[in-house]
Jmol script that loads the backbone (N, CA, C; Angstrom):
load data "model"
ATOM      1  N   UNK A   1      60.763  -3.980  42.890  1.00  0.00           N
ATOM      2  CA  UNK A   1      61.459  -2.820  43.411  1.00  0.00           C
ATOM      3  C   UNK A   1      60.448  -1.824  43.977  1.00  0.00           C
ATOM      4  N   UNK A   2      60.752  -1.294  45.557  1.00  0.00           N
ATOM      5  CA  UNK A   2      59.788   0.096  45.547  1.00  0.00           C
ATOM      6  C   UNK A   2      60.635   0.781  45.604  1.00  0.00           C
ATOM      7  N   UNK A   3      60.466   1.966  45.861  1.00  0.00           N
ATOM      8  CA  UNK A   3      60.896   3.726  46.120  1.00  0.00           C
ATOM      9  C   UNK A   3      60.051   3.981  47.770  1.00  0.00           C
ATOM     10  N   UNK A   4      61.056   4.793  48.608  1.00  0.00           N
ATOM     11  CA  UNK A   4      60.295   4.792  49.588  1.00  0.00           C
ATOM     12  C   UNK A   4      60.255   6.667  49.633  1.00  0.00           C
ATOM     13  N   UNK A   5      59.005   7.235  49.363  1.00  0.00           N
ATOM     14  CA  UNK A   5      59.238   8.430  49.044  1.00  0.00           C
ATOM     15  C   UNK A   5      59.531   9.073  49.905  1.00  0.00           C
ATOM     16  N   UNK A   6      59.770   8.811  51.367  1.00  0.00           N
ATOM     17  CA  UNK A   6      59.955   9.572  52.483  1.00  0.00           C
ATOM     18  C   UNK A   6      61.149   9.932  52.383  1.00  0.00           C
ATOM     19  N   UNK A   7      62.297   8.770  52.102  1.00  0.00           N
ATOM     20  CA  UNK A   7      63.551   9.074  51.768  1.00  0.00           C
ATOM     21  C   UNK A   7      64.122   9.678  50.611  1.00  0.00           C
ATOM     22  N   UNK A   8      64.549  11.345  51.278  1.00  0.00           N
ATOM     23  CA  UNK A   8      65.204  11.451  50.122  1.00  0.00           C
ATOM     24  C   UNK A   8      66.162  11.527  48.850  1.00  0.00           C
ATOM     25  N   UNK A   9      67.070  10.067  49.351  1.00  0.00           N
ATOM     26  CA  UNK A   9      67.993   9.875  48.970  1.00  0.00           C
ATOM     27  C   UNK A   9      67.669   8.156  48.193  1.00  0.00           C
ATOM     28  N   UNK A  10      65.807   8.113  48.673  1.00  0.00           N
ATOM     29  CA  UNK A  10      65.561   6.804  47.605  1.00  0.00           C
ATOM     30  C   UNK A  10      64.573   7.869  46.828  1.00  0.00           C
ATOM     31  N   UNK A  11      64.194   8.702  47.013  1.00  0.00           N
ATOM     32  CA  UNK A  11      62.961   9.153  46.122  1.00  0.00           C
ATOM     33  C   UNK A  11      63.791  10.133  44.966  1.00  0.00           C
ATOM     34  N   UNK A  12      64.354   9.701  44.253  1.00  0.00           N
ATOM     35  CA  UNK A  12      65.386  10.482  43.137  1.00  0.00           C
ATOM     36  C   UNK A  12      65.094   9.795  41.895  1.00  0.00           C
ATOM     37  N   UNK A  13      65.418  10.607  40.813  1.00  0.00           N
ATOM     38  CA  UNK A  13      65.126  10.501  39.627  1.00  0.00           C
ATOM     39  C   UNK A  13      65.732   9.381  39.303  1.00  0.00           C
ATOM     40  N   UNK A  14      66.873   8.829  39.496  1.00  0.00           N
ATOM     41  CA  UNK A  14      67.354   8.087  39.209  1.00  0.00           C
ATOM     42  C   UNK A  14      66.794   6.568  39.024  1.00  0.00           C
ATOM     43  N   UNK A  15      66.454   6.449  40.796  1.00  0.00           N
ATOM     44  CA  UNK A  15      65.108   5.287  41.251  1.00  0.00           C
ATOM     45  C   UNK A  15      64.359   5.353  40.650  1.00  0.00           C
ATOM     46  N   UNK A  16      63.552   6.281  40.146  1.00  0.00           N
ATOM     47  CA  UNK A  16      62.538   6.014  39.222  1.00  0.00           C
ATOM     48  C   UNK A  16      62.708   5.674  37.964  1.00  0.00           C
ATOM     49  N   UNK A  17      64.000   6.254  37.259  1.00  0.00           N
ATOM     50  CA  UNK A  17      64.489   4.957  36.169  1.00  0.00           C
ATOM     51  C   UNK A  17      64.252   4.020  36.767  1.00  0.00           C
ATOM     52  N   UNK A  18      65.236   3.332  37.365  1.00  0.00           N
ATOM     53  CA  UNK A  18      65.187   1.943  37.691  1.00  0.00           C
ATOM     54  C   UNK A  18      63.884   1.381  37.950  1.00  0.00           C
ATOM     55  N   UNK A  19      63.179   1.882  38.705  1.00  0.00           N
ATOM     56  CA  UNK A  19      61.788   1.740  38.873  1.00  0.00           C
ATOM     57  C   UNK A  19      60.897   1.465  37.206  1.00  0.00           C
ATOM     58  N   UNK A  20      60.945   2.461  36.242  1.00  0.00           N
ATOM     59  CA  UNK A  20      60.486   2.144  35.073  1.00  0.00           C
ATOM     60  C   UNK A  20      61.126   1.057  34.480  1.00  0.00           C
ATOM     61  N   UNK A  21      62.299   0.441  34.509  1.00  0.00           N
ATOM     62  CA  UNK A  21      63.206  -0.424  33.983  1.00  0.00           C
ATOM     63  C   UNK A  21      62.838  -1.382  34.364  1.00  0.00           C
ATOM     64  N   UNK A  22      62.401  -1.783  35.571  1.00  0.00           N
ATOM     65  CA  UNK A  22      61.968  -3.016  36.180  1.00  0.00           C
ATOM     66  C   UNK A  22      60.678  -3.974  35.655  1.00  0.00           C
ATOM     67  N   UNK A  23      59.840  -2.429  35.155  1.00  0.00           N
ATOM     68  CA  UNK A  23      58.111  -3.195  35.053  1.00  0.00           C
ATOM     69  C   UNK A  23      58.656  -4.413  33.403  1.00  0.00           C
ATOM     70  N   UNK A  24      57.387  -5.122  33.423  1.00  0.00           N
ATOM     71  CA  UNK A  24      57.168  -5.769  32.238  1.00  0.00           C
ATOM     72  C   UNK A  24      56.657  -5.195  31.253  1.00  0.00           C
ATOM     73  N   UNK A  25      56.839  -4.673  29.953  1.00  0.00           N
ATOM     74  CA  UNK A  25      56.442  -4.570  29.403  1.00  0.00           C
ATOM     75  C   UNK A  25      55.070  -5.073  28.340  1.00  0.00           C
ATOM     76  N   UNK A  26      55.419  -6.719  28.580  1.00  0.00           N
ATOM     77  CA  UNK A  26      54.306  -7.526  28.019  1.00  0.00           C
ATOM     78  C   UNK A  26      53.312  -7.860  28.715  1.00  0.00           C
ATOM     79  N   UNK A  27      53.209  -6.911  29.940  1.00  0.00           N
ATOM     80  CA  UNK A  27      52.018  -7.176  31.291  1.00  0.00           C
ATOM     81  C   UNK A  27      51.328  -5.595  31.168  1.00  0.00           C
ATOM     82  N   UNK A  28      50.327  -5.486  32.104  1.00  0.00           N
ATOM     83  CA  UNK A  28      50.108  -4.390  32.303  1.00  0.00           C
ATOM     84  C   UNK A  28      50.487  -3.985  33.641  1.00  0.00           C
ATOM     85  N   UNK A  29      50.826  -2.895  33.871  1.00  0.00           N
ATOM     86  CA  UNK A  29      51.551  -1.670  34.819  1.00  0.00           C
ATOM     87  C   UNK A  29      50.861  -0.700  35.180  1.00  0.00           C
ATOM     88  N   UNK A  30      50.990  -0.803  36.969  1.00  0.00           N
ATOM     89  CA  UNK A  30      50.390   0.356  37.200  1.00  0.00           C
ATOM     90  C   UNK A  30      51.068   0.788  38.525  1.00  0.00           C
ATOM     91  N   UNK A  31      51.768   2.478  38.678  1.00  0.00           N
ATOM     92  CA  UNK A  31      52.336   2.647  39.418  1.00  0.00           C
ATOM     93  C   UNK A  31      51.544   3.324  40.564  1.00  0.00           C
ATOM     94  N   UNK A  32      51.746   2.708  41.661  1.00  0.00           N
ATOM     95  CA  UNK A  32      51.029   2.699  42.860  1.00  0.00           C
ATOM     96  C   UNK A  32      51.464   3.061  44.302  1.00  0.00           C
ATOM     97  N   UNK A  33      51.060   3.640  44.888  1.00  0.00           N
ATOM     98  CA  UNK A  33      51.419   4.373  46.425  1.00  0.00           C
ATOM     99  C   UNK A  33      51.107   4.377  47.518  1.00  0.00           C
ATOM    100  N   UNK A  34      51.545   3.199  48.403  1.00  0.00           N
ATOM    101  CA  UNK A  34      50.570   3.343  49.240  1.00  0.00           C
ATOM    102  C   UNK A  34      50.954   4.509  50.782  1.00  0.00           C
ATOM    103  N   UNK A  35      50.023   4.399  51.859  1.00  0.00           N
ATOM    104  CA  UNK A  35      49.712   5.247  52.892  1.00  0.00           C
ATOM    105  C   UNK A  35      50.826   5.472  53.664  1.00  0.00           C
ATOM    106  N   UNK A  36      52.230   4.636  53.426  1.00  0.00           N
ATOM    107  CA  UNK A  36      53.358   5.006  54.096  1.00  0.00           C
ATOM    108  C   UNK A  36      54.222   5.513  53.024  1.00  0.00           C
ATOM    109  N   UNK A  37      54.248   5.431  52.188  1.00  0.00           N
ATOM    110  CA  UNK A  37      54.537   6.206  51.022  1.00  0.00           C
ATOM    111  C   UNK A  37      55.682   5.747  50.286  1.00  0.00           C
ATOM    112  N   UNK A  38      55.595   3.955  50.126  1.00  0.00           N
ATOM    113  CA  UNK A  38      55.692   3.283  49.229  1.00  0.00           C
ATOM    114  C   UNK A  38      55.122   2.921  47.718  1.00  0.00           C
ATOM    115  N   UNK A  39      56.156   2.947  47.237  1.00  0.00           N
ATOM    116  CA  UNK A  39      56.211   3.535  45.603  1.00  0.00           C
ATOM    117  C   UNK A  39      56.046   2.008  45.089  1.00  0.00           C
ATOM    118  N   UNK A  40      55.373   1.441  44.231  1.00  0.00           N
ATOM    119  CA  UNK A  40      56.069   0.281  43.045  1.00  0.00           C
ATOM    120  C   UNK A  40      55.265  -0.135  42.044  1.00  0.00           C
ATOM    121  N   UNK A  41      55.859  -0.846  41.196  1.00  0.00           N
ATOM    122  CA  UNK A  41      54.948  -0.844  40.148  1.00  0.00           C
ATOM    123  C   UNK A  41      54.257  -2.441  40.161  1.00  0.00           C
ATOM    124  N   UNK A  42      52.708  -2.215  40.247  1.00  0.00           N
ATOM    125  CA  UNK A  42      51.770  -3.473  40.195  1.00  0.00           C
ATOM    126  C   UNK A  42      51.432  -4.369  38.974  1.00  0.00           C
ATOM    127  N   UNK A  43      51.260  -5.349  38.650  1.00  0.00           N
ATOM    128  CA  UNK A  43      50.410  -5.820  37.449  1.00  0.00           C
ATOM    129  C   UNK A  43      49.130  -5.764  37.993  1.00  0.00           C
ATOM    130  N   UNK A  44      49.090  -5.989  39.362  1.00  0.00           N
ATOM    131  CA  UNK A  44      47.356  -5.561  39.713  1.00  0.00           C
ATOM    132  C   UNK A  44      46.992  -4.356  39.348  1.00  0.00           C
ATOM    133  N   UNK A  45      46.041  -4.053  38.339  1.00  0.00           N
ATOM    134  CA  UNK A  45      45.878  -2.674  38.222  1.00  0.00           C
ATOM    135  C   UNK A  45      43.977  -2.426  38.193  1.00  0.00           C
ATOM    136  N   UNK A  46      44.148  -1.571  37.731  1.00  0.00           N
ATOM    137  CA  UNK A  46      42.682  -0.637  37.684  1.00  0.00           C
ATOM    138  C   UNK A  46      42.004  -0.461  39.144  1.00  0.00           C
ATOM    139  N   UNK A  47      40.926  -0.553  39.195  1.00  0.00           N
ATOM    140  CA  UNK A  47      40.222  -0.499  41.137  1.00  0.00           C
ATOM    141  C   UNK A  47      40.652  -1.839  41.805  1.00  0.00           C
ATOM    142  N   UNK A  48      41.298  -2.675  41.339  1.00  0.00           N
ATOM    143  CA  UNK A  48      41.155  -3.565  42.106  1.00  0.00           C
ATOM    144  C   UNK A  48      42.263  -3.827  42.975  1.00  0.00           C
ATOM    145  N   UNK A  49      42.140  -4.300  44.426  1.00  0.00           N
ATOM    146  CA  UNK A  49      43.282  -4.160  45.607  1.00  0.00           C
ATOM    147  C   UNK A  49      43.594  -2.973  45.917  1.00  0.00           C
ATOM    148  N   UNK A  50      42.813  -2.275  45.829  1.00  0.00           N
ATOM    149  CA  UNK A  50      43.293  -0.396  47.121  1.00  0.00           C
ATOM    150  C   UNK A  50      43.143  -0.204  47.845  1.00  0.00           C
ATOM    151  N   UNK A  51      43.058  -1.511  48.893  1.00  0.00           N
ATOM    152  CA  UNK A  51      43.163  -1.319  50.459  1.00  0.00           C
ATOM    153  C   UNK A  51      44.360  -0.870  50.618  1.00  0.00           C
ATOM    154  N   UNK A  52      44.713   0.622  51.162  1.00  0.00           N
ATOM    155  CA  UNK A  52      45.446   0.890  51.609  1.00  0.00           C
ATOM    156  C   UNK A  52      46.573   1.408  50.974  1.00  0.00           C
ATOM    157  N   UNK A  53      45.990   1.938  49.340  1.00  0.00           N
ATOM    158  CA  UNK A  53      46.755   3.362  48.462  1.00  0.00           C
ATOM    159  C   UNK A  53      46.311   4.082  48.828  1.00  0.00           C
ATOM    160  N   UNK A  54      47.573   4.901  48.815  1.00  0.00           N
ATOM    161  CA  UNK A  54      46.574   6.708  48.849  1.00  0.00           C
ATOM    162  C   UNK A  54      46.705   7.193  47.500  1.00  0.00           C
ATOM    163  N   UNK A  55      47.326   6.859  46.502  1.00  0.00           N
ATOM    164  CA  UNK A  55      46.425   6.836  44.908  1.00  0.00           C
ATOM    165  C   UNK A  55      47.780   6.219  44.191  1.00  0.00           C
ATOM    166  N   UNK A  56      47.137   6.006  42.674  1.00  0.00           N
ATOM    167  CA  UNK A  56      47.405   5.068  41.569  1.00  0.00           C
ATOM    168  C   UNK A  56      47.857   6.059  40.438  1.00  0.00           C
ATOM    169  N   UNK A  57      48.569   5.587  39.509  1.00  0.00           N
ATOM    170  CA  UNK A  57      48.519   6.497  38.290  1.00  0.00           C
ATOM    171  C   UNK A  57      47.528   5.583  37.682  1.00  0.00           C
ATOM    172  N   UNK A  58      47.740   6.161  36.199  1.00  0.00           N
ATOM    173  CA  UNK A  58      46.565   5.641  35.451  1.00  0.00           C
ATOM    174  C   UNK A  58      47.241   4.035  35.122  1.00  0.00           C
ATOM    175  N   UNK A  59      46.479   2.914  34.139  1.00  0.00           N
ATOM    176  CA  UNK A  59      46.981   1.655  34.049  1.00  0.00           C
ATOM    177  C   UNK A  59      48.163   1.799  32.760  1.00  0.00           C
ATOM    178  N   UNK A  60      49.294   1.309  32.544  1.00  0.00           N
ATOM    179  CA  UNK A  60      50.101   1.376  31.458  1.00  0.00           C
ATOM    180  C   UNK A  60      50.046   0.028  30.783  1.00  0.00           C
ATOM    181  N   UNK A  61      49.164   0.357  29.938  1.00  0.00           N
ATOM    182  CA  UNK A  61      48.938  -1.170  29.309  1.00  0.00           C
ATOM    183  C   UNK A  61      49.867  -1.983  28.568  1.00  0.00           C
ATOM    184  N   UNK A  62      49.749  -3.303  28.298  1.00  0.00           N
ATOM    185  CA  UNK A  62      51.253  -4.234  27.797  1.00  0.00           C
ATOM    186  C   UNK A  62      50.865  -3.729  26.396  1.00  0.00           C
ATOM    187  N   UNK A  63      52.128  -3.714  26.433  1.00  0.00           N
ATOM    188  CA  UNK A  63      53.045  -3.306  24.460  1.00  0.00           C
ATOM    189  C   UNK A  63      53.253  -1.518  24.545  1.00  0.00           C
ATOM    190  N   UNK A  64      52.553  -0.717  25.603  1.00  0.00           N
ATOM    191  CA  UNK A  64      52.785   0.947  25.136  1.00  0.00           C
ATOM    192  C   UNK A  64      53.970   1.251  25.245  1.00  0.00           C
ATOM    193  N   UNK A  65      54.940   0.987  26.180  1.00  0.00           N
ATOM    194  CA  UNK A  65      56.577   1.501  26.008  1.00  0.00           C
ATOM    195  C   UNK A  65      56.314   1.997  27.431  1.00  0.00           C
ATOM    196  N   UNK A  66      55.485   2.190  28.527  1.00  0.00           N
ATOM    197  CA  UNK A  66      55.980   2.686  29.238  1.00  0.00           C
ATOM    198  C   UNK A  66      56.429   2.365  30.190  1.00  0.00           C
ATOM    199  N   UNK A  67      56.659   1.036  30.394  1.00  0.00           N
ATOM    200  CA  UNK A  67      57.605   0.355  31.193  1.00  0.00           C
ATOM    201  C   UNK A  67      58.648  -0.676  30.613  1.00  0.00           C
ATOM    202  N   UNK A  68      60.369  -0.729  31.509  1.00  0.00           N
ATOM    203  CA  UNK A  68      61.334  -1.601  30.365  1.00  0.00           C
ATOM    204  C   UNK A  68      62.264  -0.971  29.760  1.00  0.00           C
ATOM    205  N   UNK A  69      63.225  -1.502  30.196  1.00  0.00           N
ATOM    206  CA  UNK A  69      64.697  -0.927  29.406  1.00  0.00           C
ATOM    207  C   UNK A  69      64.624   0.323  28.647  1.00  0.00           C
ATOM    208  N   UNK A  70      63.868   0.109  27.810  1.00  0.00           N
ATOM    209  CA  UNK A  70      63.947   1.304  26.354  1.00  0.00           C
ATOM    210  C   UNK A  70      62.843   2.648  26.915  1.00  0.00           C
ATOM    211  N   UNK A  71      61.906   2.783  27.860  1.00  0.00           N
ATOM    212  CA  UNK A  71      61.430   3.168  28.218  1.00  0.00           C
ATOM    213  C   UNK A  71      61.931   4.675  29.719  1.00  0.00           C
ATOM    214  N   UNK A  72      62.731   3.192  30.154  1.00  0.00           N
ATOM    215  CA  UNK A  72      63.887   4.232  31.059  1.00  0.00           C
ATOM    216  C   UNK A  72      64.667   4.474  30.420  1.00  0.00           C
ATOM    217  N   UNK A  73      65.035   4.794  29.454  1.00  0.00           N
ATOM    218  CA  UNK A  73      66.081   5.461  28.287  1.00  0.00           C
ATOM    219  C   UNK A  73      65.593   6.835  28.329  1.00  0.00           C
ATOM    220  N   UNK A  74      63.880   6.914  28.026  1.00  0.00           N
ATOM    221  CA  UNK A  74      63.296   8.167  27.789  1.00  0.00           C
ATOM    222  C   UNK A  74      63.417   9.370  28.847  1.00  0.00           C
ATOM    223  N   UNK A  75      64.374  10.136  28.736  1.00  0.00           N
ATOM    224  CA  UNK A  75      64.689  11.457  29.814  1.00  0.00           C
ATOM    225  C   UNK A  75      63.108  11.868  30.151  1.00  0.00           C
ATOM    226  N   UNK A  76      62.316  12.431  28.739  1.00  0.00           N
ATOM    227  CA  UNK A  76      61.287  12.931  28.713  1.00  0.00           C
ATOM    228  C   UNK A  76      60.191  12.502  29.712  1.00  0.00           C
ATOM    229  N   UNK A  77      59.982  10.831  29.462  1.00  0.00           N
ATOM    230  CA  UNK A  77      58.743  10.202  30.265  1.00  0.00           C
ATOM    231  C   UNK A  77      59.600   9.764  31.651  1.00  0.00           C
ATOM    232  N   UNK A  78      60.619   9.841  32.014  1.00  0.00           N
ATOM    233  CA  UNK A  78      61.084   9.426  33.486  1.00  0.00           C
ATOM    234  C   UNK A  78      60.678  10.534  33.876  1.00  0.00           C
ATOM    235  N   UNK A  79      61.269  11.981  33.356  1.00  0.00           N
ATOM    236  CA  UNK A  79      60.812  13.070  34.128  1.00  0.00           C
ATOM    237  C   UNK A  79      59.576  13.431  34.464  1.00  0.00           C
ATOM    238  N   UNK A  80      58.485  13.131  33.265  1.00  0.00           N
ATOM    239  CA  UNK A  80      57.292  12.957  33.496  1.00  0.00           C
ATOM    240  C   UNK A  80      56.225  12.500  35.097  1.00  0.00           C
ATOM    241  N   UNK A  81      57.343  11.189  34.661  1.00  0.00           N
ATOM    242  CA  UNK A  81      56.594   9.880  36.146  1.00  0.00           C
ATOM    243  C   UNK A  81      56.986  10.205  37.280  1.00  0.00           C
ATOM    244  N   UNK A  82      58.397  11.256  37.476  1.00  0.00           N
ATOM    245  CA  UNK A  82      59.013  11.414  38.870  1.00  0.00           C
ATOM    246  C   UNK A  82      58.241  13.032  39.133  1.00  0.00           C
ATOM    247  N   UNK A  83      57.654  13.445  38.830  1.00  0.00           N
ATOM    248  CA  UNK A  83      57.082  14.972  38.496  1.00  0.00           C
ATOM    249  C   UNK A  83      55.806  14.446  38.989  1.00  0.00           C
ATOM    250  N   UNK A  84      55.009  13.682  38.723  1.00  0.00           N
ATOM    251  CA  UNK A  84      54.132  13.208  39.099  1.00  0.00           C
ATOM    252  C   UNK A  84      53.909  12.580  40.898  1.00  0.00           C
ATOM    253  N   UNK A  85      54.975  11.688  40.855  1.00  0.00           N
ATOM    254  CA  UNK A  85      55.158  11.382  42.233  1.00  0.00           C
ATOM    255  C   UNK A  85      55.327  12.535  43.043  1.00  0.00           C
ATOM    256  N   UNK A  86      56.090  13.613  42.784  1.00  0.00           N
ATOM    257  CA  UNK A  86      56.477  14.584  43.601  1.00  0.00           C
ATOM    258  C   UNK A  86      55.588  15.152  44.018  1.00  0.00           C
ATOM    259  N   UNK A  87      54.671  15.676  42.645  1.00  0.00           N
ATOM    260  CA  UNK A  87      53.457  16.587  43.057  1.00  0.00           C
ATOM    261  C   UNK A  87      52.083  15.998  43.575  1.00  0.00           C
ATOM    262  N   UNK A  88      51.803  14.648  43.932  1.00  0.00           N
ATOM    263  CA  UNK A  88      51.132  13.744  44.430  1.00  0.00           C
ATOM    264  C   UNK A  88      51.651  12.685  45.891  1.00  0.00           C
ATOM    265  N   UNK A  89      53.003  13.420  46.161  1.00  0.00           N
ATOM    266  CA  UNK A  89      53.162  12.354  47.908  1.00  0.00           C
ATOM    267  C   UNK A  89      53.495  14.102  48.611  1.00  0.00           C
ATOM    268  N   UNK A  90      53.133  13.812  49.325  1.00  0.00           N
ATOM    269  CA  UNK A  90      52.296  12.903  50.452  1.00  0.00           C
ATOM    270  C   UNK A  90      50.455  13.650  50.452  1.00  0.00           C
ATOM    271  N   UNK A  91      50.201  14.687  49.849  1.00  0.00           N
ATOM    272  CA  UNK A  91      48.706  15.251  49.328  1.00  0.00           C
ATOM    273  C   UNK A  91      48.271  14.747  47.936  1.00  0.00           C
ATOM    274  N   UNK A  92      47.687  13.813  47.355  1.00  0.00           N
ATOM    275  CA  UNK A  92      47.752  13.760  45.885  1.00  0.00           C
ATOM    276  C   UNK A  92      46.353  14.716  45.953  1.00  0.00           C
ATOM    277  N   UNK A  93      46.157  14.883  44.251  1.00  0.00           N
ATOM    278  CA  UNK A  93      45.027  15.529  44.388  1.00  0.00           C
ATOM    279  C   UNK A  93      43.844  14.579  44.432  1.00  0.00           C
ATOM    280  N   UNK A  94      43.932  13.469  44.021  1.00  0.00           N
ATOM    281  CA  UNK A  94      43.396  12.659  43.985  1.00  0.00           C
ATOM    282  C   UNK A  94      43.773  11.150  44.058  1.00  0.00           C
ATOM    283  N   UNK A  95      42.880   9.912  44.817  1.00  0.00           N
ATOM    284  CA  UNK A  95      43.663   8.581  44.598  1.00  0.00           C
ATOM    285  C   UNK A  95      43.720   7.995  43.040  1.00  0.00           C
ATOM    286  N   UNK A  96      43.477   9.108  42.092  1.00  0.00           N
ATOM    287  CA  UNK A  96      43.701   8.161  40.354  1.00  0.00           C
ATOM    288  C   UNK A  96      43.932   9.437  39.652  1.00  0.00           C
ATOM    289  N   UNK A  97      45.190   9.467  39.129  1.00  0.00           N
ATOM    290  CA  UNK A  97      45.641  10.417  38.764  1.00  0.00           C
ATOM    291  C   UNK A  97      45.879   9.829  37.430  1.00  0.00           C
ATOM    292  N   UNK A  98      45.621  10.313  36.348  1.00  0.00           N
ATOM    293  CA  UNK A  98      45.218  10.262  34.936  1.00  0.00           C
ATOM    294  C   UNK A  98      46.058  11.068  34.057  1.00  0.00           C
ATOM    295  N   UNK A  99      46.210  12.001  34.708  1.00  0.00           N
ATOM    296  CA  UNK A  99      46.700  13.976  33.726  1.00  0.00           C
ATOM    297  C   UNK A  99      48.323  14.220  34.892  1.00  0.00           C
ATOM    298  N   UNK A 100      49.406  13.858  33.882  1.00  0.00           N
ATOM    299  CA  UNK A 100      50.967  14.133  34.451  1.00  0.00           C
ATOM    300  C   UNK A 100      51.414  14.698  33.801  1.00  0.00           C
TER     301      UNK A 100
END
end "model"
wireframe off; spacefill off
backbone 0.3
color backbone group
């Protein structure tokens, strides 16, 4: 699944549940953005393959909860992850954003 953040009738809180609902939990996760300002979540994570992000969150490693059914349950951490996107498309402050 991506999110296309330009649209703002895909870039909603909602999508980003679904978006958290989608990842694997027993993999690692990393939500990623690239230069047209496509949203989705990778198992490729850490530096590797960033031709052509304009930045990453940090890696969500397998077993933490933050991706997966029970995860998009959490009001708290969806709002978190969509708060993040917002204040990082289309200027992030940086391409690895760590602190949401």
């Amino acid at each position: 699944m991506k999110i296309n953040l330009k649209e703002p009738q895909e870039f909603t809180l909602e999508q980003v549940r679904q978006l958290i609902a989608s990842g694997n939990g027993a993999r690692h996760n990393q939500l990623r953005v690239d230069c047209n300002g496509e949203a989705w979540l990778s198992e490729v994570v850490g530096g590797a393959q960033l031709d052509g992000l304009l930045f990453r969150l940090e890696t969500w490693a397998a077993g933490s909860g933050c991706v997966g059914p029970a995860a998009a349950e959490d009001e708290r951490w969806v709002q978190q992850v969509f708060k993040a996107l917002q204040d990082n498309w289309p200027r992030p402050s940086s391409d690895y954003i760590d602190l949401y």
